[in-house]
KOLLUM-462117 format. One line per field, with one value per residue (C-alpha): residue number from 0; residue in three letters; x, y, z. Coordinates in Angstrom, 2 decimals, m for minus. Example, Ala and Ser with C-alpha at 12.3 -4.5 7.8 and 13.67 -1.06 7.14 Angstrom:
% KOLLUM-462117
i <- c(0, 1)
aa <- c(ALA, SER)
x <- c(12.30, 13.67)
y <- c(m4.50, m1.06)
z <- c(7.80, 7.14)
% end
This chain:
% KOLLUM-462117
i <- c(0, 1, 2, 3, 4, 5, 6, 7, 8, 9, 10, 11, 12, 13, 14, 15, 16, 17, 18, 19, 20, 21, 22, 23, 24, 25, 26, 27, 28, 29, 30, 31, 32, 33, 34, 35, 36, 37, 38, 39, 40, 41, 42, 43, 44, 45, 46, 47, 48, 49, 50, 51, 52, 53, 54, 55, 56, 57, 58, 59, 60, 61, 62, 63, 64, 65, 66, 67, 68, 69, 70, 71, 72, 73, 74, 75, 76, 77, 78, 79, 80, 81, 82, 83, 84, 85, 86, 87, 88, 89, 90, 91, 92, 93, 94, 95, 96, 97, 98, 99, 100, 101, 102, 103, 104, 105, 106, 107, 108, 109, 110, 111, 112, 113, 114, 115, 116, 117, 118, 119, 120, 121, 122, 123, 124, 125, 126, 127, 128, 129, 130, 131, 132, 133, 134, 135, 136, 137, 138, 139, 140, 141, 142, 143, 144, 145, 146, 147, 148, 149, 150, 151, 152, 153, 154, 155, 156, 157, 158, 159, 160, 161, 162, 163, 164, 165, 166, 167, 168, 169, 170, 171, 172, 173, 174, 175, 176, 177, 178, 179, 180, 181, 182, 183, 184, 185, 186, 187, 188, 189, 190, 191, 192, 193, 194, 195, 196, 197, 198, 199, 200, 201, 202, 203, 204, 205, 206, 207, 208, 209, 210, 211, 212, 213, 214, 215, 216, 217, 218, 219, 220, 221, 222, 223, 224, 225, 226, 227, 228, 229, 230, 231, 232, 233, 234, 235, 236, 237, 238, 239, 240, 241, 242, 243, 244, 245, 246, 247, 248, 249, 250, 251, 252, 253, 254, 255, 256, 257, 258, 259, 260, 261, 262, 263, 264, 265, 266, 267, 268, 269, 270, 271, 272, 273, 274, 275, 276, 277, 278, 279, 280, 281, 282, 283, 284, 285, 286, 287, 288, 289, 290, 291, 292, 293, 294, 295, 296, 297, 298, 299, 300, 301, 302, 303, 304, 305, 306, 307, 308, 309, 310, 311, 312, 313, 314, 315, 316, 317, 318, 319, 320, 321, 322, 323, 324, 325, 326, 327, 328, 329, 330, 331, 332, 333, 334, 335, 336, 337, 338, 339, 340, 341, 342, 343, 344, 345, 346, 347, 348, 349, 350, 351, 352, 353, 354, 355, 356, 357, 358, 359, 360, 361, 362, 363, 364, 365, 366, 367, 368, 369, 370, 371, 372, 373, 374, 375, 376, 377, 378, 379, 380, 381, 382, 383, 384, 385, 386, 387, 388, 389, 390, 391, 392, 393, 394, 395, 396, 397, 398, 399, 400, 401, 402, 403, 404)
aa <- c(UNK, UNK, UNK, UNK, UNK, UNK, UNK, UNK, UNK, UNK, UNK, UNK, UNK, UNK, UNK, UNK, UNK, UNK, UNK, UNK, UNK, UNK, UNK, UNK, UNK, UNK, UNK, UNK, UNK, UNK, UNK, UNK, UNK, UNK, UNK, UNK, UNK, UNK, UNK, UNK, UNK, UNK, UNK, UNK, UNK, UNK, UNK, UNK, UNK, UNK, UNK, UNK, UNK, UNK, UNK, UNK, UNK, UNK, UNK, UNK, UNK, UNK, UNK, UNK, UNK, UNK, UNK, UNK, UNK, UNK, UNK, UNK, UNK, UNK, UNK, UNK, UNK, UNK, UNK, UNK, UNK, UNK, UNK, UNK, UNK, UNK, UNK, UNK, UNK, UNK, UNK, UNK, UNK, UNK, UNK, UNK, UNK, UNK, UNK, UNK, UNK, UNK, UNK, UNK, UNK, UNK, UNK, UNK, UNK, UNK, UNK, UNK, UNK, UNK, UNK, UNK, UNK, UNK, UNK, UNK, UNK, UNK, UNK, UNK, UNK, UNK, UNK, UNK, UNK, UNK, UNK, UNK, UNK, UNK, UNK, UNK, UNK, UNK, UNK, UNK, UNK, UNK, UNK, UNK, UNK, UNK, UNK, UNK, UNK, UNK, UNK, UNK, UNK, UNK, UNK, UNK, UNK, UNK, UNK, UNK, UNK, UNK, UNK, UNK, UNK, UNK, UNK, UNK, UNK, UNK, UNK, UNK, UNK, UNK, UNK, UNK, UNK, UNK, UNK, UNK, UNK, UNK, UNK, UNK, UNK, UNK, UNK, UNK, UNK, UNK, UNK, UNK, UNK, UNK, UNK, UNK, UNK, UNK, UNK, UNK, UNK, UNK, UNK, UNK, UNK, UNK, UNK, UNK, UNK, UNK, UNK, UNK, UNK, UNK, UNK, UNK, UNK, UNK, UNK, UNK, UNK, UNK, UNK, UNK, UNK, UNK, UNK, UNK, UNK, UNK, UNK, UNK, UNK, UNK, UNK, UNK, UNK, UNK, UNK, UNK, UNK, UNK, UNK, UNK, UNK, UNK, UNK, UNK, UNK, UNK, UNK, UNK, UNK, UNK, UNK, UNK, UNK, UNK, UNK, UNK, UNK, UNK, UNK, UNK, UNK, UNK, UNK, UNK, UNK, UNK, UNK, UNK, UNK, UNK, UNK, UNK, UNK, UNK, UNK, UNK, UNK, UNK, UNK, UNK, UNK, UNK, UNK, UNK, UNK, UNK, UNK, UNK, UNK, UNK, UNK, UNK, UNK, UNK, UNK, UNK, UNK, UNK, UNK, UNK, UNK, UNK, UNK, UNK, UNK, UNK, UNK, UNK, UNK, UNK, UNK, UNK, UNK, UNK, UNK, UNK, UNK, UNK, UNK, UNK, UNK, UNK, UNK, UNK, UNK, UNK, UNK, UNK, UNK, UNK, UNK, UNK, UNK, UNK, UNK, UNK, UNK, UNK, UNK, UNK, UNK, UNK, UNK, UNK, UNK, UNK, UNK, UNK, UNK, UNK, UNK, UNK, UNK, UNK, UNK, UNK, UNK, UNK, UNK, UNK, UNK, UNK, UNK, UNK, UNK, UNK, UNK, UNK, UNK, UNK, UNK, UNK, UNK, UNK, UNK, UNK, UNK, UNK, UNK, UNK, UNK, UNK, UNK, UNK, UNK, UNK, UNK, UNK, UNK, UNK, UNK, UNK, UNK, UNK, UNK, UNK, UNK, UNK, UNK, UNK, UNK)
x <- c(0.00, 1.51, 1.59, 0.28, 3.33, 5.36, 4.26, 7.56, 10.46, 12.35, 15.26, 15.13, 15.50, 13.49, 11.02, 12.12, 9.06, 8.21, 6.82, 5.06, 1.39, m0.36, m3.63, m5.80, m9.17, m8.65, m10.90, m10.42, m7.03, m4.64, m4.22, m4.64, m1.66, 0.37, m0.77, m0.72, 3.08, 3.67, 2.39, 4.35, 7.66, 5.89, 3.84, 0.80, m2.21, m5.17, m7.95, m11.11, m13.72, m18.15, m20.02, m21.25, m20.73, m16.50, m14.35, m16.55, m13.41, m15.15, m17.67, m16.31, m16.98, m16.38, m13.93, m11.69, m13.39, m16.50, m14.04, m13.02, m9.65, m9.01, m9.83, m7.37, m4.97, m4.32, m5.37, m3.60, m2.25, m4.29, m6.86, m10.22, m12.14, m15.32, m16.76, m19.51, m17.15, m20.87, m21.16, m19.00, m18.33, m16.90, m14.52, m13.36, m11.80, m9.75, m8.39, m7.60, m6.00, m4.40, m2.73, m1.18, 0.12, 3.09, 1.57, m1.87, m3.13, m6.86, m7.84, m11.17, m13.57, m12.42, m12.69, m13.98, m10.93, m11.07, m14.64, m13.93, m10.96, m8.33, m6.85, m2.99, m2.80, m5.33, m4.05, 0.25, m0.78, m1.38, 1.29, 4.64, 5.85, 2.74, 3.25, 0.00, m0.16, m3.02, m3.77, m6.22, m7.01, m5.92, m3.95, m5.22, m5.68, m6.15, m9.50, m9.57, m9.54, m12.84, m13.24, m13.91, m11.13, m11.19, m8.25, m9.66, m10.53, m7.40, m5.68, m7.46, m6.81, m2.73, m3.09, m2.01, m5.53, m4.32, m1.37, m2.72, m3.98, m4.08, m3.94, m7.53, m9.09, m7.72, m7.63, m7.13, m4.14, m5.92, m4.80, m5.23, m2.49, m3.10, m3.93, m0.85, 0.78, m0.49, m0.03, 3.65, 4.68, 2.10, 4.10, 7.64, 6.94, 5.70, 9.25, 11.05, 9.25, 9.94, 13.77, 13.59, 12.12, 14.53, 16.91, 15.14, 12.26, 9.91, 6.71, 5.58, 2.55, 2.59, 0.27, 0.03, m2.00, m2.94, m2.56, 0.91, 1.77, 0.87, 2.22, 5.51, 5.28, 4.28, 7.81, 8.84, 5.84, 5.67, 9.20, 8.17, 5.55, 7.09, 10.43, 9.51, 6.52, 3.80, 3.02, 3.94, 2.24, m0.19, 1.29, m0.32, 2.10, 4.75, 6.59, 6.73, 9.91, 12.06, 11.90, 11.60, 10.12, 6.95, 4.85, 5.78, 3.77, 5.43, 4.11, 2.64, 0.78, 2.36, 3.69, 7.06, 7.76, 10.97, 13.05, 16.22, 17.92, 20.83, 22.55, 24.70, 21.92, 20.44, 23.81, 23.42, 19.73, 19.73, 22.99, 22.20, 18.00, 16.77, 20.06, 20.05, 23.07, 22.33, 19.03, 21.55, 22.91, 19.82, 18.82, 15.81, 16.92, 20.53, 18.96, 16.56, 15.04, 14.64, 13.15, 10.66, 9.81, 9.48, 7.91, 5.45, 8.33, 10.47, 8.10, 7.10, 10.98, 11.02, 7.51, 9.08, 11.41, 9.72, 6.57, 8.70, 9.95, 7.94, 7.65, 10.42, 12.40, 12.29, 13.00, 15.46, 17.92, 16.82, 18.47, 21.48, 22.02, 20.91, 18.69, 15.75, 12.65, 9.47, 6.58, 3.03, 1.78, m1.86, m2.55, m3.12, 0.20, 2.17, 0.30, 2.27, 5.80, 8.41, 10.95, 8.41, 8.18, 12.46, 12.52, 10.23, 8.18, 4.54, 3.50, m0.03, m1.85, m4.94, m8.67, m12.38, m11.99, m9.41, m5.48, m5.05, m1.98, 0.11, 3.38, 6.13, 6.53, 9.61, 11.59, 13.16, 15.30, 17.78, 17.40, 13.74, 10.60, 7.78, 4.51, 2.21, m0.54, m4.32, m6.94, m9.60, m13.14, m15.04, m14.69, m12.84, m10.22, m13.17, m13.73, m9.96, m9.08, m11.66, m10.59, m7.16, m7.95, m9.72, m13.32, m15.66, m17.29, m20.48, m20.11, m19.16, m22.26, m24.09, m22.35, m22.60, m26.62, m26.68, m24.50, m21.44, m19.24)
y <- c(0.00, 3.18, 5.96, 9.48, 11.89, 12.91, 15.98, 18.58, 17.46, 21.04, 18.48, 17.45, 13.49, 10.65, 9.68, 6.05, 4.64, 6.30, 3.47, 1.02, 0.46, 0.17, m1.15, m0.98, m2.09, 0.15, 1.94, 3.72, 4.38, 1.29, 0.14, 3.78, 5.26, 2.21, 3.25, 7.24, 6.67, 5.05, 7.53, 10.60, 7.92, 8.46, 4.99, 5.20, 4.30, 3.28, 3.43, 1.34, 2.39, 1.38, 3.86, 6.80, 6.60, 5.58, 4.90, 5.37, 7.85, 10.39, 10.45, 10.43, 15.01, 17.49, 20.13, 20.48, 23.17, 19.98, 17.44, 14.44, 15.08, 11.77, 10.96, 14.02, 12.68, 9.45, 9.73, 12.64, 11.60, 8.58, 8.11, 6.70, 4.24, 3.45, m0.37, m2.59, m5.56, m7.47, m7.32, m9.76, m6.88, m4.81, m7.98, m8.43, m4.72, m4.76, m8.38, m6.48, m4.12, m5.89, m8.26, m4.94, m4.06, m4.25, m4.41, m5.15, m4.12, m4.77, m4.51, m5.69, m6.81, m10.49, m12.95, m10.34, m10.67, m14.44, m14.26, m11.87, m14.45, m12.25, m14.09, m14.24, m17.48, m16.99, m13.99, m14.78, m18.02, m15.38, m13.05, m14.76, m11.08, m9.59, m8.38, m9.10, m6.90, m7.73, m5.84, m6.97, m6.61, m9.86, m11.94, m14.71, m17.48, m17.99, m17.70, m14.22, m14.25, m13.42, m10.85, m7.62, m5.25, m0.83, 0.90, 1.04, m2.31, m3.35, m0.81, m2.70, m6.22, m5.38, m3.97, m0.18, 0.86, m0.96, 1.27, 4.41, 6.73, 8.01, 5.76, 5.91, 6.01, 4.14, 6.15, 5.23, 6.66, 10.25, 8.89, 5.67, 3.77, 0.80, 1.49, 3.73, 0.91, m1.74, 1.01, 1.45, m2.23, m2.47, 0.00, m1.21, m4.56, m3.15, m1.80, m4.67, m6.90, m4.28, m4.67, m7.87, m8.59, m6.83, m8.66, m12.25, m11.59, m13.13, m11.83, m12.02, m12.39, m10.09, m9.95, m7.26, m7.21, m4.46, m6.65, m7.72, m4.12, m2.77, m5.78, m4.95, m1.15, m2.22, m4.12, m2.00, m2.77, m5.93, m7.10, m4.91, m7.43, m10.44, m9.89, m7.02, m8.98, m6.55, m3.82, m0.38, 1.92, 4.20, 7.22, 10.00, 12.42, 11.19, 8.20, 5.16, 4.04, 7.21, 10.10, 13.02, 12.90, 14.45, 18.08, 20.62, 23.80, 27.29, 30.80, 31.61, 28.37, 27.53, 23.55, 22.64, 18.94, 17.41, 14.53, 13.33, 9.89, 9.19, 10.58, 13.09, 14.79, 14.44, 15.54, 18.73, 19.29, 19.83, 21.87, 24.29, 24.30, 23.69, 25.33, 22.98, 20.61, 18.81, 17.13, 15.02, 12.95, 12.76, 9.26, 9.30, 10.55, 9.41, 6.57, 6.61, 3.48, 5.52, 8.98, 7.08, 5.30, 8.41, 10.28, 12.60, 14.43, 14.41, 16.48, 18.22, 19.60, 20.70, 22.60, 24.11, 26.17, 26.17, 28.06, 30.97, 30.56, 31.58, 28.66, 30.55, 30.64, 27.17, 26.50, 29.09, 26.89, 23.61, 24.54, 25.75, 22.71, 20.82, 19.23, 17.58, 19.57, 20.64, 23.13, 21.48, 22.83, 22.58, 21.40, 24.71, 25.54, 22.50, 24.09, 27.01, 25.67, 27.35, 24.66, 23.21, 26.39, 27.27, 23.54, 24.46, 21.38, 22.81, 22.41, 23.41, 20.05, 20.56, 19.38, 20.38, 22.73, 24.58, 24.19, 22.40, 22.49, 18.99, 18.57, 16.83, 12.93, 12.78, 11.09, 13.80, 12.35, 14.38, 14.90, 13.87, 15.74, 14.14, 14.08, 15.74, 15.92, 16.15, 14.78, 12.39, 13.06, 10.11, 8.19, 10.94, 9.01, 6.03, 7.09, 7.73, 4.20, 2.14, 3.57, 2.56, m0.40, m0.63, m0.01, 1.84, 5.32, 3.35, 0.53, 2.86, 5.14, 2.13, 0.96, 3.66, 4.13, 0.46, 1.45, m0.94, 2.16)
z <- c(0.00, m0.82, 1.70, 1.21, 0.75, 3.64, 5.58, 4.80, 6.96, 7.86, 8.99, 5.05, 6.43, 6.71, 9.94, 11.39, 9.85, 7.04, 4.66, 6.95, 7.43, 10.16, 10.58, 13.32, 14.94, 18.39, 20.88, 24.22, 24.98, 25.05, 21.50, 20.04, 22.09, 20.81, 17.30, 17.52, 18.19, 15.15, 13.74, 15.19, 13.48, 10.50, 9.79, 8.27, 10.53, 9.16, 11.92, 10.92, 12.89, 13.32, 10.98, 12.69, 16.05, 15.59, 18.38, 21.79, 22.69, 20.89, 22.79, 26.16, 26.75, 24.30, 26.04, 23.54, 21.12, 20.65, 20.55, 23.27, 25.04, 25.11, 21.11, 20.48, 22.63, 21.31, 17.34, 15.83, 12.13, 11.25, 8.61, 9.47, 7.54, 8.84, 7.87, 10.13, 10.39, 10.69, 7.10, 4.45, 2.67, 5.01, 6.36, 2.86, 2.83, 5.95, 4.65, 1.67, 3.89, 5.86, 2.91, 2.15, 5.73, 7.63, 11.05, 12.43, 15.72, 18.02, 21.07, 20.40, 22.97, 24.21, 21.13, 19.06, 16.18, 16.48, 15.35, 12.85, 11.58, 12.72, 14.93, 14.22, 13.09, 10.36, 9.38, 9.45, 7.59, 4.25, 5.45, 7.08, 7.30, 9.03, 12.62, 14.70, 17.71, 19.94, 23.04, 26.02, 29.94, 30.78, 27.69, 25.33, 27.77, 31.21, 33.63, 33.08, 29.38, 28.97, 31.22, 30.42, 31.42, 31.90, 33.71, 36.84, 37.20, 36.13, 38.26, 41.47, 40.00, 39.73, 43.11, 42.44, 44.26, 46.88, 47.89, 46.75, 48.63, 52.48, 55.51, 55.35, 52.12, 48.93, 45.66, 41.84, 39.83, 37.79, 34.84, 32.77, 33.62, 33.20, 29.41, 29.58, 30.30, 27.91, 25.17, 25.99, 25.69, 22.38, 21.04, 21.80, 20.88, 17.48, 16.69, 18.46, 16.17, 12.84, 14.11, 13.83, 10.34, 9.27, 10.22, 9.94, 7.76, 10.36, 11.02, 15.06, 17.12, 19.92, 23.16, 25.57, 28.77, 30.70, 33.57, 32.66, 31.79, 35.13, 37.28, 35.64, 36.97, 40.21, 40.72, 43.82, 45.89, 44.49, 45.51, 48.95, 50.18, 48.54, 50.72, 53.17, 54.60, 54.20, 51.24, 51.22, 53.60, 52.10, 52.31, 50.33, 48.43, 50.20, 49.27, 51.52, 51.86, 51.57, 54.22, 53.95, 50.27, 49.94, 50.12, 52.52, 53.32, 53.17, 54.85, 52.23, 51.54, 48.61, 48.61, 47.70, 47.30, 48.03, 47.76, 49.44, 48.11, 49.97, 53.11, 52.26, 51.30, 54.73, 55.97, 53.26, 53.78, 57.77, 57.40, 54.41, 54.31, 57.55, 59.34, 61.68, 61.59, 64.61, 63.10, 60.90, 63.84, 65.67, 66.87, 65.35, 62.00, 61.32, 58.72, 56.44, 57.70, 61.14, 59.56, 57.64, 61.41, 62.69, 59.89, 62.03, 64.58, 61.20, 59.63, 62.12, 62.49, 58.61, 59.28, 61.97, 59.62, 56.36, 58.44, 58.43, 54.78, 51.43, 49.10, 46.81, 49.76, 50.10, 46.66, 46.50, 49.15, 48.00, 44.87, 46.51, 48.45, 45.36, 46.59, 44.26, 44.52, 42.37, 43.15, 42.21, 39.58, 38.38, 34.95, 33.44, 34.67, 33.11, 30.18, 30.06, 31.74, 31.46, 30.72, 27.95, 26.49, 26.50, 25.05, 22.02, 22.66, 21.74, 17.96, 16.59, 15.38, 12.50, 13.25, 12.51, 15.43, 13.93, 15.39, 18.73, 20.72, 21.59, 22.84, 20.97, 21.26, 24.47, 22.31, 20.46, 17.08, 15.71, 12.09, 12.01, 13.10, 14.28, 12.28, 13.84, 11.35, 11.32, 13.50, 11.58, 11.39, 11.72, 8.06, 6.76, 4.58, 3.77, m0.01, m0.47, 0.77, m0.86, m3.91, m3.59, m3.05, m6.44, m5.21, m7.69, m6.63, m7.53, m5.08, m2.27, m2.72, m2.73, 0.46, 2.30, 1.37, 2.93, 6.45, 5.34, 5.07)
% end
């Protein structure tokens, strides 16, 4: 399948994976964040989506000028093809399309593509070279196969809501990690497998959880209660294990956080922040083992001093003493960051709405800009596809008269 010409590349090079395409069956946020990156290396990603309603991300709230955040988020430079994958018609186009591809990627409802005979044996048995990516709550086999599977759910099932929180009142993480997660590992595993067809010219079938995904980020508390006994306390902005590490409160009730990782830094931070040397032999304090023990008369000391300090005061010898620190910021304010801005990192991205802001992809390549292009409307690229395929205008009329496109 040939891709549609290269947005202008002011580096005058290449994108990683400029001439591979991607094709997707995605929803929500897992799969689509696995894809949307592919994109921003340049693959082409063609979303197939249900006819009118689309991805059920789009309908999650319409803040952004009418549009879901989420949907924005995650599906910037794709082309969307809307088909009902009910009808024979419809199934024989994204066979067609994926025949053509160079990776395929769903994360379906549970058995969906195996009804739909996409499962990856079905489909690598045409195509030795095709990558099959396929992304679920809780993998291909198992008692949990079957079960249905959102980011919260998962988040309690990996045990993240477990040790989130207060003392008193467990909490979820305020993003979608878990799908963060699973999209992260969809993604790598996408370009692991690309590195090595390259090399081999093997295809691969790869499976992501979002159970898996999570249980691997939730090694330290894992390894914790495995060895330690018991999980990690609950500990609210502060960090369990490490003391002191957390938000602190200045005159002007503005909160600083803080970190300290070793103990010269202990040594460092009671001589040059709190000016008070003497805390650093203390018997209570003199470990970090011991501080975190005695976490209350700990903080209680620091609050003693930083009462009488502004929160730039408090920042201002942190820094001397480098020691790690970071004021908490609201979202708006990460919105206009200094560093982010200094860094150039915003571009303008096109939509119905007009231009929407988006940061750059972290990964920054030198000699290669990201591609940052246009957000699709639901079906947007349908008639443009279909055709290159070799459909006539007449057949798609009629299909879309009859809700197969």
């Amino acid at each position: 399948m040939t891709p549609p010409p290269a947005m202008p590349d002011p580096a005058g090079s290449r994108r990683p994976l400029d001439g591979v395409t991607v094709v997707t069956l995605e929803q929500a946020v897992a799969a689509p964040f696995a894809t949307r990156q592919l994109a921003d290396l340049g693959a082409r990603v063609i979303k197939v989506e249900r006819p009118v309603v689309g991805d059920f991300a789009r309908g999650y709230d319409a803040t952004v000028k009418g549009l879901s955040s989420h949907f924005v988020w995650l599906n910037r430079s794709k082309e969307s093809l809307t088909l009902d994958l009910k009808r024979p018609e419809a199934r024989e186009v994204v066979a067609g399309l994926i025949d053509r591809a160079d990776v395929f990627v769903q994360n379906l409802a549970p058995g969906a593509a195996d009804r739909l005979g996409l499962d990856a044996g079905t489909l690598r048995g045409r195509r030795p070279r095709l990558i099959v990516c396929n992304v679920s709550g809780y993998g291909a086999t198992g008692p949990y196969r079957d079960k249905k599977a959102y980011d919260l759910l998962v988040q309690a099932e990996a045990g993240l809501v477990s040790i989130t929180g207060t003392p008193d009142q467990v909490v979820k993480s305020s993003i979608s990690v878990a799908d963060i997660a699973a999209g992260m590992y969809a993604y790598s595993g996408v370009l692991s497998a690309l590195f090595r067809r390259e090399r081999s010219g093997e295809g691969a079938t790869i499976d992501v959880s979002m159970l898996e995904a999570l249980g691997e980020w939730m090694g330290f508390p894992l390894y914790y209660t495995l060895y330690g006994g018991r999980p990690p306390a609950r500990s609210g902005a502060r960090h369990a294990a490490i003391a002191p590490y957390g938000p602190f409160a200045g005159a002007d009730g503005e909160t600083v956080f803080l970190g300290l990782q070793n103990e010269r830094e202990w040594v460092r931070f009671c001589a040059e922040v709190l000016e008070r040397p003497e805390l650093a032999t203390d018997p209570r304090f003199d470990a970090n083992a011991k501080r975190v023990a005695n976490r209350d008369a700990l903080e209680a000391a620091i609050h003693d001093v930083f009462a009488t300090l502004t929160a730039e005061a408090i920042v201002a010898r942190l820094d001397a003493a480098q020691i790690a620190n970071g004021r908490m910021n609201s979202v708006a304010q990460l919105a206009e960051h200094p560093q982010l801005r200094a860094r150039d990192r915003w571009r303008d991205v096109p939509s119905s709405a007009g231009p929407l802001r988006a940061t750059l992809p972290p990964a920054s390549l030198d000699g290669a800009e990201p591609r940052m292009d246009a957000i699709p409307e639901i079906g947007e690229h349908t008639e443009a596809i279909l055709a290159e395929l070799g459909y006539a205008p007449d057949t798609i009329a009629v299909w879309r008269a009859a809700g197969i496109v």
